[in-house]
VOGU-3710 file (C-alpha; in Angstrom, 3 decimals, decimal comma):
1> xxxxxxxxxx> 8,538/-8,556/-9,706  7,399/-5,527/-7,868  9,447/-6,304/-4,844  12,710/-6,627/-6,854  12,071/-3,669/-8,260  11,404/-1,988/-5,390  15,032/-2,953/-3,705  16,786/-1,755/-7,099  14,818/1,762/-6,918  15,303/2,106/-3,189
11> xxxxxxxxxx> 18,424/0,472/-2,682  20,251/4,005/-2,463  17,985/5,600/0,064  17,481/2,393/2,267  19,262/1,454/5,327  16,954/-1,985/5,996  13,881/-3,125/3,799  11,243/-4,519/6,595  9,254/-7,447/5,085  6,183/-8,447/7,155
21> xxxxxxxxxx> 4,218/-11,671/5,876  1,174/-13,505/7,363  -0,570/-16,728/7,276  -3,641/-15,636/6,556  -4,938/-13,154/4,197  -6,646/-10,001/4,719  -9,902/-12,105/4,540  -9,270/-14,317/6,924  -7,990/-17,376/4,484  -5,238/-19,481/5,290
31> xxxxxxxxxx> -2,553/-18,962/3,240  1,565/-19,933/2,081  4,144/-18,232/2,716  4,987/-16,469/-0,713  8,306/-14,297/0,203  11,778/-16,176/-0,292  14,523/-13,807/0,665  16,745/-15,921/-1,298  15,550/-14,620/-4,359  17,081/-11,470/-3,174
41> xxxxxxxxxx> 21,094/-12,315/-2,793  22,505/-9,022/-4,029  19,885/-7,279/-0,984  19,741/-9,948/1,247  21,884/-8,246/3,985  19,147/-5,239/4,399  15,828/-7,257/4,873  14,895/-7,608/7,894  11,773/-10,740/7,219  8,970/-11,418/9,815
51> xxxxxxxxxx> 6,336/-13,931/10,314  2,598/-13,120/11,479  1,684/-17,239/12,803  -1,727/-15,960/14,228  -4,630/-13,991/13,594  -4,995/-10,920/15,892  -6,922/-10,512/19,106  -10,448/-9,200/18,508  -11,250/-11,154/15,441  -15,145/-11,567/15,415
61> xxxxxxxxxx> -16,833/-14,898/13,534  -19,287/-13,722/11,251  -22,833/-15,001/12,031  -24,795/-16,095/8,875  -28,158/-14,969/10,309  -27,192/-11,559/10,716  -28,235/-9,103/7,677  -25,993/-9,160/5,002  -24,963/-5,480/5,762  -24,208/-6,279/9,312
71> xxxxxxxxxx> -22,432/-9,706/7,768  -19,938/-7,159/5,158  -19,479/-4,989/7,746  -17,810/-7,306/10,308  -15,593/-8,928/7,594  -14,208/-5,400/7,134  -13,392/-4,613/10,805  -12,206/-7,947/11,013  -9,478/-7,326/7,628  -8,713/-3,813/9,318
81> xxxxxxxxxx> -7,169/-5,917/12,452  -5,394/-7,819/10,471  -4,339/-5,080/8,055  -3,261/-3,375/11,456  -1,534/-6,323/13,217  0,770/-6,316/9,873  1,632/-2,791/10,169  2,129/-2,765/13,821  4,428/-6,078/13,914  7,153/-3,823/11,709
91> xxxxxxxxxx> 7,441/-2,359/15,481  9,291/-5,590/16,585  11,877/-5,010/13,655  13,387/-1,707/14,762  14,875/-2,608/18,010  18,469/-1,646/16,522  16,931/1,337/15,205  18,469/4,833/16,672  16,108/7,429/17,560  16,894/9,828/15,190
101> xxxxxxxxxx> 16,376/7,146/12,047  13,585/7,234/9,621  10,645/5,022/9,591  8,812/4,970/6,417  5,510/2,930/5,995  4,343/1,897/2,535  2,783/-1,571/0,843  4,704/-3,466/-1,085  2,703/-2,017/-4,184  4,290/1,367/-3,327
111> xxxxxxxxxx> 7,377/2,512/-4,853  8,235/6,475/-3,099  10,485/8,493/-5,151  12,778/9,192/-2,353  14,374/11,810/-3,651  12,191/14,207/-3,265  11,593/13,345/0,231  14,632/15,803/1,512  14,832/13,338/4,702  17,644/15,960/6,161
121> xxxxxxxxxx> 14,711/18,500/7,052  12,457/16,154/8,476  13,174/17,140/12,018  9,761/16,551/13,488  7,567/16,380/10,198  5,602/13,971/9,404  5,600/13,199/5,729  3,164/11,836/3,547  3,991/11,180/-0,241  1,299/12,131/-2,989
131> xxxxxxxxxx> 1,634/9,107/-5,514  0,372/8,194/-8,820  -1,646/5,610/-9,011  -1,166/2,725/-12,026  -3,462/0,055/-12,810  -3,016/-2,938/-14,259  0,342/-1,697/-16,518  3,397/0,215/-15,363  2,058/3,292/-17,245  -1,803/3,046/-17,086
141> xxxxxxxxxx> -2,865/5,786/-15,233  -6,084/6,671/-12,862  -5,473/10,347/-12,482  -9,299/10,773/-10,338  -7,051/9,372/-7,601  -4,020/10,422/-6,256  -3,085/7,594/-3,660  -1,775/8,915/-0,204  0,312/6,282/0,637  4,290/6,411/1,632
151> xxxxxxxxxx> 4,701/7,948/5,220  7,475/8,887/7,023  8,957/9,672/10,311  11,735/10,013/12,791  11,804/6,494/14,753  11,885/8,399/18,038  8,183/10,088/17,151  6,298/7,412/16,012  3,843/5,961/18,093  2,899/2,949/16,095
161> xxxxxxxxxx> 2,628/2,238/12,141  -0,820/2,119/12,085  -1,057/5,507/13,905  1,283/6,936/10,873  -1,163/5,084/8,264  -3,941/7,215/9,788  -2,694/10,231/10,197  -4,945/13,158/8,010  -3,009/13,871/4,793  -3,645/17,428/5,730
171> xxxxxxxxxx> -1,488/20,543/7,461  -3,803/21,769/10,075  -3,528/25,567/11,093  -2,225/26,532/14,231  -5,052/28,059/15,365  -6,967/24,443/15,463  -7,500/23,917/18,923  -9,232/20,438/18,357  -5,261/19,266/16,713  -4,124/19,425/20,466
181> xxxxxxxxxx> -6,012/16,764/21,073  -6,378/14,396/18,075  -4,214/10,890/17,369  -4,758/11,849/13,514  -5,241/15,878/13,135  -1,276/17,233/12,814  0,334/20,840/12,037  3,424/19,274/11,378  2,371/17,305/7,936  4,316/17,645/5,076
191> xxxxxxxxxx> 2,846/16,285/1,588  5,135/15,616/-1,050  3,357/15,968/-3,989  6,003/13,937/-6,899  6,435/11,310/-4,030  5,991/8,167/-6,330  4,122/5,390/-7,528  1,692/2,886/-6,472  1,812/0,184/-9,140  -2,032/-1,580/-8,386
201> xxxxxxxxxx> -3,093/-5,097/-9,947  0,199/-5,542/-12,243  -1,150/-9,600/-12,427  -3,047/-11,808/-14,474  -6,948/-11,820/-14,389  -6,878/-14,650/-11,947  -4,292/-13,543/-9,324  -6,511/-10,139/-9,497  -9,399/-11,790/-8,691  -8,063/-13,932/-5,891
211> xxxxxxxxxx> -6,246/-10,744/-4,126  -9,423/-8,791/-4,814  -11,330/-11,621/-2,847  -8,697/-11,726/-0,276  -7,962/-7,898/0,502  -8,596/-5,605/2,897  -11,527/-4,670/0,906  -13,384/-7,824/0,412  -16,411/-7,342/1,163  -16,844/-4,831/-0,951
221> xxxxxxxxxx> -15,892/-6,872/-3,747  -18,208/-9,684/-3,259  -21,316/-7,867/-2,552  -20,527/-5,960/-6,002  -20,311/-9,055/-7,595  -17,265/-8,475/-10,026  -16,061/-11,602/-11,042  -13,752/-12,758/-13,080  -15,018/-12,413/-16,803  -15,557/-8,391/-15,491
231> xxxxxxxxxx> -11,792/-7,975/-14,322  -10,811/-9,335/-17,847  -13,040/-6,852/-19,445  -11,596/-3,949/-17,784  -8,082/-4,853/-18,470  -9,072/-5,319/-22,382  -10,732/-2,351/-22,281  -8,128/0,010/-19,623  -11,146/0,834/-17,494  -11,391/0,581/-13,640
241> xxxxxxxxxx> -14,781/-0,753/-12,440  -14,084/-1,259/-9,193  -11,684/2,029/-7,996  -10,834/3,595/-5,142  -13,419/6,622/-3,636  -16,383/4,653/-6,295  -19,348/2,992/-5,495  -19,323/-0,004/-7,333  -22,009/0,600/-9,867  -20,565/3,823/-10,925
251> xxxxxxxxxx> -19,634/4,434/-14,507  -16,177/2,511/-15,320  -13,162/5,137/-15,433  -10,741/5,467/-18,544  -7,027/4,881/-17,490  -5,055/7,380/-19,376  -0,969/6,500/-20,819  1,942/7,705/-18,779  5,513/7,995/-20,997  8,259/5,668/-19,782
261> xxxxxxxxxx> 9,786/8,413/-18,717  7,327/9,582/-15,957  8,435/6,232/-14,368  10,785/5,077/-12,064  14,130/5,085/-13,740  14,943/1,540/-13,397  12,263/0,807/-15,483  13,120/3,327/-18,449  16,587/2,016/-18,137  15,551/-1,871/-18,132
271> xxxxxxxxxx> 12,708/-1,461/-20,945  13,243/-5,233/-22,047  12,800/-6,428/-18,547  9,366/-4,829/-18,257  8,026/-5,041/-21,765  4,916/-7,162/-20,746  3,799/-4,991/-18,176  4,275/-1,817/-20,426  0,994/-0,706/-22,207  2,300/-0,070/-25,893
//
């Protein structure tokens, strides 16, 4: 759902929608292939779709005598390769690419409002899109949060995706030496602060708890112990246990209502398509 809305939002501001899937999760579970680009006919011309067949180098087994700190420590390291191996394969998908094109980064939860990009003044900028971040419903809101997510940048500047994904959503001054030096400290950021959405956990109970057990932050998850009566309570109840920049044992977070029209157009215009996945 959110990948066919996706093309239809970004359709007009797209050149080639890169699709990168792998066999295993972030987790390290073995997994199907879920994306059929023939569900996409009217698009099917501008994705470009590429397979991940093996785990990346450096992945480390995790040894069950070790503490259980040291234990959820190495399963995240070993989900940030593999987080990173996706992001970097995009690389072998722009060989037709010219120099001067734009590369923009985002998850497939991410929907940029493009508009407000103004890609003609780009030049050597590095943008990074401010975006609101929805839970659970199109227009429930966690305003504690804004998510830094969409980045953008000339093809002929970027040194890898995952060295745009960790680039400081900050302008540095001029006068910061140290920015001469760093892979992630930049006077040349741009933040656009209306730059879009990033639509989080718009599934059922279950498929929340199986991503949430098989994403980049795992770990965390399962020592927290959230299961799956908790992530049905928090949808009942529009509250975010588990959030971004929380400890998990922090006080739950109210999501607040968004109006349809602080969405993505082609949802306002398509209200029927989208009704379940509208809070009322």
């Amino acid at each position: 759902m959110l990948f066919d809305l996706r093309l239809n939002v970004l359709n007009n501001y797209v050149d080639k929608f890169i699709v990168i899937e792998a066999k295993h999760s972030h987790s390290g579970k073995k997994k199907k292939l879920n994306f059929n680009i023939d569900n996409y006919k009217n698009f099917k011309d501008k994705i470009i779709y590429k397979v991940i067949e093996n785990e990346p180098d450096g992945i480390k087994e995790i040894d069950s005598s070790d503490t259980a700190i040291n234990q959820s420590n190495q399963k995240r390291l070993n989900s940030l390769k593999r987080i990173e191996q996706s992001y970097d394969t995009a690389i072998e998908c722009l060989k037709d690419a010219n120099p001067d094109d734009i590369f923009c980064l985002n998850d497939s939860d991410e929907i940029p409002k493009y508009e407000n990009f103004n890609f003609k003044e780009i030049k050597n900028n590095l943008l990074i899109a401010k975006l609101k971040l929805c839970y659970f419903k199109f227009n429930l809101y966690y305003d504690l949060h804004p998510w830094l997510g969409t980045r953008a940048c000339k093809v002929k500047n970027l040194i890898s995706p995952t060295w745009l994904k960790y680039v400081k959503p900050k302008k540095y001054p001029f006068w910061r030496i140290d920015t001469f030096f760093s892979k992630t400290k930049y006077m040349n950021v741009r933040i656009i602060e209306d730059g879009g959405w990033h639509f989080s956990n718009l599934k059922t109970p279950e498929e929340i708890e199986d991503k949430m057990l098989n994403f980049g932050h795992h770990n965390e998850v399962e020592d927290s112990g959230i299961g799956l009566k908790d992530i049905k309570t928090m949808i009942s109840e529009k509250k975010v246990i588990f959030a971004h920049n929380r400890k998990p044992d922090d006080p739950s977070v109210n999501l607040s209502r968004l109006s349809v029209n602080e969405l993505p157009k082609y949802v306002s215009d398509n209200i029927k398509k989208y009704n379940d996945w509208l809070e009322k």
